[in-house]
C-alpha positions as CSV (number, residue, x, y, z in Angstrom):
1,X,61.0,85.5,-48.5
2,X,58.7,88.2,-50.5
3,X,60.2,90.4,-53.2
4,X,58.2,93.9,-53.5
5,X,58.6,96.2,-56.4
6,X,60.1,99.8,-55.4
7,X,60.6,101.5,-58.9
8,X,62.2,101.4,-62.3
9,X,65.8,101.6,-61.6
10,X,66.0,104.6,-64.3
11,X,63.8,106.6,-62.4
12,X,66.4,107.0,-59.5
13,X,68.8,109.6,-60.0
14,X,72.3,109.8,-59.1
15,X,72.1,111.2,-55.1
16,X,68.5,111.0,-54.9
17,X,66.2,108.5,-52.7
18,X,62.9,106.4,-53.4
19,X,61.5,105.2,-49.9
20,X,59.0,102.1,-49.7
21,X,57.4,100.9,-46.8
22,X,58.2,97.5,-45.4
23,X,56.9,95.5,-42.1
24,X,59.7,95.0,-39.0
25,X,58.7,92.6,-36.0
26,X,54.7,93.2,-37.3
27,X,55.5,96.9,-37.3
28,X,55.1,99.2,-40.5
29,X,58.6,100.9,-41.0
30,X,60.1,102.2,-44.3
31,X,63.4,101.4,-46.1
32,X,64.8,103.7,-49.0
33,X,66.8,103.1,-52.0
34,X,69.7,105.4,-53.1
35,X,72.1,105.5,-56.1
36,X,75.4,106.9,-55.3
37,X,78.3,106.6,-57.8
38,X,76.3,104.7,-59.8
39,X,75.6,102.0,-57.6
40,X,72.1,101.2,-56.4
41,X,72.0,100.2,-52.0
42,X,68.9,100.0,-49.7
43,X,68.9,101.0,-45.8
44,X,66.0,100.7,-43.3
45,X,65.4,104.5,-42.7
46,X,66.5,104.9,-38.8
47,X,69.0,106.9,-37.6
48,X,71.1,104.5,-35.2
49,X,71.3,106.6,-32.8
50,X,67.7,107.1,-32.0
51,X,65.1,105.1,-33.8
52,X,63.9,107.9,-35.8
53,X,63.5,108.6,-39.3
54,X,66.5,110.4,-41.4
55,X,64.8,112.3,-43.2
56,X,61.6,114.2,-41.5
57,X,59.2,112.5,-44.5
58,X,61.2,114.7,-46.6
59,X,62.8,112.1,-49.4
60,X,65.6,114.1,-49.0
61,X,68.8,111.8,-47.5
62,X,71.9,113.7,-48.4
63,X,74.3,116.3,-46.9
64,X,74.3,119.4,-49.5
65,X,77.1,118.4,-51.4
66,X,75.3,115.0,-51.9
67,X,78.5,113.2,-50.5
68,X,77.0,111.4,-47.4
69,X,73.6,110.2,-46.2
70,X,72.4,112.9,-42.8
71,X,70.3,112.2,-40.2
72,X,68.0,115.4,-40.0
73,X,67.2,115.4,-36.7
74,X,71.2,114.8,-35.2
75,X,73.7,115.1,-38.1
76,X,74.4,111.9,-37.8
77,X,76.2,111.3,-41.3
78,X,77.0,107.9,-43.0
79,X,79.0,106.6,-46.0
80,X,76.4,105.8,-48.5
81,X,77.9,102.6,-49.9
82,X,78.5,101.4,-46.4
83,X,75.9,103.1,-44.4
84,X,79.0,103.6,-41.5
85,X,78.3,106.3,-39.5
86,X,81.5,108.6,-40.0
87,X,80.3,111.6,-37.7
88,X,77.8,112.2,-35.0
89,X,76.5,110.7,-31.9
90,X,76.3,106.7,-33.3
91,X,79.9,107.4,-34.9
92,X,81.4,103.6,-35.4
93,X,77.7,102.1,-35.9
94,X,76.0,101.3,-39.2
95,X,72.4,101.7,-41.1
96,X,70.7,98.8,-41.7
97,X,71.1,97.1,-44.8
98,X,68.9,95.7,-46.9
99,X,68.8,92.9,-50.2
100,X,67.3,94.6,-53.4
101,X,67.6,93.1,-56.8
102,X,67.4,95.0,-60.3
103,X,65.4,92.2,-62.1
104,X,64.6,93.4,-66.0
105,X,65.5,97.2,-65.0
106,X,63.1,97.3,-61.8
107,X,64.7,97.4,-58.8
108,X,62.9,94.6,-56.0
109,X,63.0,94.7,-52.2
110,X,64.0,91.0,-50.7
111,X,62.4,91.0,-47.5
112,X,64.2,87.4,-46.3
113,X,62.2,87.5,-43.0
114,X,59.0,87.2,-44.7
């Protein structure tokens, strides 16, 4: 298990995203952080329904009203507490979740298959 430092949790707004790369199966992928009513979760950044990213390098994860996490590429939209897919072509299926700590205000990724 490694813990890696992805930023101060202050510095992540309510409905924005910080991304940070991380290693699946030897290959470099990245995983992003949101807040969403107030509440700090991580997700490996792959739409389910093809492995592709979310959010075309953008940063940018939510639907316009900032309710739901969007896949750019399909419209594949998820609950961001849950990452459940609600709508779209991987409807029923889930993001990939993944363990992050706030230790002394900076929130940590806990790769446990490291």
């Amino acid at each position: 298990m490694t813990k890696t430092k992805i930023a101060a949790a202050a510095d992540i707004a309510e409905g924005q995203a910080v991304t940070f790369p991380l290693s699946r199966n030897g290959r470099p992928t990245q995983g992003f952080v949101i807040r969403f009513q107030g509440q700090l979760v991580a997700y490996e950044n792959q739409c389910r329904h093809l492995p592709l990213r979310l959010d075309y390098e953008s940063g940018d994860f939510f639907t316009r009203d900032r309710q739901h996490i969007i896949c750019q590429t399909h419209n594949a939209t998820y609950e961001p507490l849950t990452g459940l897919c609600i709508r779209g072509p991987c409807e029923g299926l889930s993001l990939k979740p993944l363990k992050i700590e706030v230790i002394d205000g900076e929130v940590w990724f806990i790769d446990e298959f490291r």
